[in-house]
Structures are given as structure tokens and as C-alpha cells.
Backbone as JSON, one array per atom type, in Angstrom:
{
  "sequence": "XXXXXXXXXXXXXXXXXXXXXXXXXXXXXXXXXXXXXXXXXXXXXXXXXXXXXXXXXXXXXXXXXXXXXXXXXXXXXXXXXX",
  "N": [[0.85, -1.19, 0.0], [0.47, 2.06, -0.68], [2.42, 4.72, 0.93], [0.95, 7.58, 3.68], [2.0, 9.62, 2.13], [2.13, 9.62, -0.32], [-0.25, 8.92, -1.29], [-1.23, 11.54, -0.29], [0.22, 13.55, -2.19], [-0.77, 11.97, -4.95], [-3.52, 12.21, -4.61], [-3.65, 15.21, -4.25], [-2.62, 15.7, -7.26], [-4.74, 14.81, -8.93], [-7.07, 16.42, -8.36], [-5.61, 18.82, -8.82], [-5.79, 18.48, -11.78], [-8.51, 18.48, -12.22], [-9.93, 20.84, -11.22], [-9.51, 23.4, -13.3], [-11.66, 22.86, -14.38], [-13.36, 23.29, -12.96], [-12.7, 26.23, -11.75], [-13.51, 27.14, -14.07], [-16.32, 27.47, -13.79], [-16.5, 29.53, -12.33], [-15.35, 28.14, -9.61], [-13.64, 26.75, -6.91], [-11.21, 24.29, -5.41], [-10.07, 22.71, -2.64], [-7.88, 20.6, -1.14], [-8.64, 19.56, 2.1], [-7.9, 18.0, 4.1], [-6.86, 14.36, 4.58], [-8.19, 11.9, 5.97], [-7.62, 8.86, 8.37], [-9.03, 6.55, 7.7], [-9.04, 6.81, 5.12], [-10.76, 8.95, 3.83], [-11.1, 11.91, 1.93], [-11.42, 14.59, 2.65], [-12.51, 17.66, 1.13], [-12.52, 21.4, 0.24], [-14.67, 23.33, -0.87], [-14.71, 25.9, -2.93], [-15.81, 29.6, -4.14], [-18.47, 29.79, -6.78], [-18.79, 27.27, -6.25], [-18.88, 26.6, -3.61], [-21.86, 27.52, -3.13], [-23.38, 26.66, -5.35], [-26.13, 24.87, -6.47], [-25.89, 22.12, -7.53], [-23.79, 21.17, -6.79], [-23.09, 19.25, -5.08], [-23.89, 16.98, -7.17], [-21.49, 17.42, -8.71], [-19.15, 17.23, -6.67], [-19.58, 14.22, -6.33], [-20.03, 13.07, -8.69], [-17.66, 14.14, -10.42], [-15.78, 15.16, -8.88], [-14.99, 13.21, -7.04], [-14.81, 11.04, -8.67], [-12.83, 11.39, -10.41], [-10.73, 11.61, -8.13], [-10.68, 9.01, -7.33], [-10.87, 7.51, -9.72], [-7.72, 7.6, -10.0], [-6.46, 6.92, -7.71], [-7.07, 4.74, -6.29], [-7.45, 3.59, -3.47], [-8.94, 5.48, -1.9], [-11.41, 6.2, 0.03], [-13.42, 7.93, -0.49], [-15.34, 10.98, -0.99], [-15.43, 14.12, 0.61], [-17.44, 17.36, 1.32], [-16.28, 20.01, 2.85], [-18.01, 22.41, 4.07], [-20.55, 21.57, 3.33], [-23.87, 20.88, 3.57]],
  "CA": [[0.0, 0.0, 0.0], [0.79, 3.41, -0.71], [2.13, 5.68, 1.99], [0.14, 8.68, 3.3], [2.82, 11.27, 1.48], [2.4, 9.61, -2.02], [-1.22, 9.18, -1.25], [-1.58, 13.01, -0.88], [0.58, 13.72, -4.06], [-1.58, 11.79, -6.14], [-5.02, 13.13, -4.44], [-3.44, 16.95, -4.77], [-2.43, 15.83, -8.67], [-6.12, 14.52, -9.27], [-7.29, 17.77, -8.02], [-5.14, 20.12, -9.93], [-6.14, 17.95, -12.77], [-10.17, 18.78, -12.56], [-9.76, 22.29, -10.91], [-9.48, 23.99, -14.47], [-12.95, 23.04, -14.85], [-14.26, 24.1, -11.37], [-12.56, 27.47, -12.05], [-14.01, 27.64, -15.69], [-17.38, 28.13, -13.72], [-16.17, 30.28, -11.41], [-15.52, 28.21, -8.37], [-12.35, 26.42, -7.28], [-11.36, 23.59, -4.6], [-8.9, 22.61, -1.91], [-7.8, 19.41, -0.16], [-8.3, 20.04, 3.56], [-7.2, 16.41, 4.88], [-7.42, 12.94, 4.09], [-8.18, 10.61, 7.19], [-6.94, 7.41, 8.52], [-10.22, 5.94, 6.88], [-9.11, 7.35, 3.94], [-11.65, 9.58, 3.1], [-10.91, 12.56, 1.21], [-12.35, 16.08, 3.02], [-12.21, 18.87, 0.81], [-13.52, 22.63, 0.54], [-15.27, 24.09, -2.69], [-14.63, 27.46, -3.05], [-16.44, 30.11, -4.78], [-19.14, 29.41, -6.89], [-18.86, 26.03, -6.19], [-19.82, 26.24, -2.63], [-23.3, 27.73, -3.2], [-24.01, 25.81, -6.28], [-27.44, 23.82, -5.87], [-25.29, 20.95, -8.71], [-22.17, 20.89, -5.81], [-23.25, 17.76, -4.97], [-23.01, 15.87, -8.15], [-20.03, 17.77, -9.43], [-18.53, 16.56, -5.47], [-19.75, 12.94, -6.52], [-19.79, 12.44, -10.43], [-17.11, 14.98, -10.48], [-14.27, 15.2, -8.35], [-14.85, 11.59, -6.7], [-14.57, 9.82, -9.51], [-11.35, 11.41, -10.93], [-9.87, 11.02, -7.35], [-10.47, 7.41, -7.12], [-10.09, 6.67, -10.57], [-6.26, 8.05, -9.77], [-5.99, 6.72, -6.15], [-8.13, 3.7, -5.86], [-7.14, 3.68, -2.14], [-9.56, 6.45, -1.48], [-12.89, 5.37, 0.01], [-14.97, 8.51, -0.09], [-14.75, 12.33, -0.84], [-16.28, 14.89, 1.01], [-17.08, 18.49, 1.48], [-16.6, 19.92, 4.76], [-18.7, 23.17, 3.5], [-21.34, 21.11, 2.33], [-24.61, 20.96, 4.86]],
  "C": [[0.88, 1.25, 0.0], [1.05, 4.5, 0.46], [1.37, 6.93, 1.8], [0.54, 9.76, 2.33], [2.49, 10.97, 0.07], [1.02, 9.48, -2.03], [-1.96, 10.52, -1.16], [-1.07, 13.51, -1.82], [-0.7, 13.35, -5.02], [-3.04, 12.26, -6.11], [-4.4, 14.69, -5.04], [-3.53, 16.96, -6.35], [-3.75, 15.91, -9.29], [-7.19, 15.73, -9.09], [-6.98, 19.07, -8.89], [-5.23, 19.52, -11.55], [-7.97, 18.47, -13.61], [-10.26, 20.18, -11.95], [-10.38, 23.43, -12.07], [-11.03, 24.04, -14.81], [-14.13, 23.71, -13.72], [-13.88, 25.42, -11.62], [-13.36, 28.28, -13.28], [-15.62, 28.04, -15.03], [-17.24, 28.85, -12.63], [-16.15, 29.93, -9.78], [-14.31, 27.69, -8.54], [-12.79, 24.83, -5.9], [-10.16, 23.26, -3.58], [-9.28, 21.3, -1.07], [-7.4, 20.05, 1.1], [-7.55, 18.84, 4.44], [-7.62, 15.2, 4.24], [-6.93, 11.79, 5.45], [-7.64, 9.66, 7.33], [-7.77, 6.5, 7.5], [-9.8, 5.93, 5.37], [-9.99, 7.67, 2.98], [-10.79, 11.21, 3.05], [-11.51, 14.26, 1.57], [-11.49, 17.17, 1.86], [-12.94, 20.18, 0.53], [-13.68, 23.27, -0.93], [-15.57, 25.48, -2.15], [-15.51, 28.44, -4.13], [-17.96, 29.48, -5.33], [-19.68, 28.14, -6.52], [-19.45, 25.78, -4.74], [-20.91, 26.63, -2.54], [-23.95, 27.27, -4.53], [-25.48, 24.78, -5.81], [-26.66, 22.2, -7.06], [-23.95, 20.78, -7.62], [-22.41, 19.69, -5.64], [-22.44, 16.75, -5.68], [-21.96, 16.48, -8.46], [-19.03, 17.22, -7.99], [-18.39, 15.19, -6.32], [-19.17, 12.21, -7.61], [-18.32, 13.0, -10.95], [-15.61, 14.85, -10.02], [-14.36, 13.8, -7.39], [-13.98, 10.64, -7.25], [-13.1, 10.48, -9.81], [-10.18, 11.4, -9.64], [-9.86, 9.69, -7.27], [-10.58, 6.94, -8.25], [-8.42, 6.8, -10.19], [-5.72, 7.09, -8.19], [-7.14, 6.18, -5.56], [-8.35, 3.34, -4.33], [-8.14, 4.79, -1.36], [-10.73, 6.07, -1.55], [-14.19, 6.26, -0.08], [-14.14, 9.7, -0.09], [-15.87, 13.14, -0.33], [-16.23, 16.04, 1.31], [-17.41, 19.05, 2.71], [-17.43, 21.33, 4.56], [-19.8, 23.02, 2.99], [-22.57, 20.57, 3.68], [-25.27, 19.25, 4.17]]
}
């Protein structure tokens, strides 16, 4: 298994990978931690945190292209997200 340090590399990469498109609608995102569990907390910025679509773009969105990348990751979530 992957230690935690190369396990946050490749979450941060997967991130600055789909970003471009979170910015393109005017919001952005940031990895705040990733647990023992290895779940995935992170914070949607701008538009993105008052979006009524944050959800799926969380889910369908930035989920999937973290755990396609870093199958080790059991779950992403937004800590901004009620």
C-alpha cells in the first residue's frame, strides 16, 4: 500500500487535474485532509460552494477522478457542504 505522502501527491495531482474546470465556472477547490479511513475532506470554493449541482459535481465529479487516480480512497467529502 501506498504511503500517506504519495497518497496526498496523487489526491493533490487529481485535483489540480479537474480544478481547471471548477474554475471555468467560477468556483475552485482545496484538499483540507485525508483521514486514517481514507476519506478525502475537501472545501469548494467560490461558486462552487453555493451551487445547488455541488453535490453531483462533489460525486460524479471530483470523486470519480480522485479514485479513478488513487483507488485507495474510500470517499470524498465536502466539509462546507450541509
Amino acid at each position: 500500500m501506498a504511503t500517506k505522502e504519495e497518497i496526498t501527491t496523487k489526491v493533490n495531482t487529481a485535483i489540480d487535474v479537474i480544478r481547471p474546470y471548477l474554475q471555468n465556472d467560477g468556483g475552485d477547490i482545496s484538499l483540507v485532509e485525508i483521514t486514517e479511513d481514507l476519506t478525502v475532506r475537501v472545501k469548494l470554493h467560490g461558486a462552487c460552494g453555493s451551487c445547488p449541482y455541488s453535490l453531483m459535481t462533489l460525486k460524479n465529479g471530483v470523486e470519480q477522478a480522485i479514485r479513478r487516480d488513487v483507488p485507495e480512497i474510500k470517499e470524498v467529502v465536502a466539509v462546507n457542504m450541509a
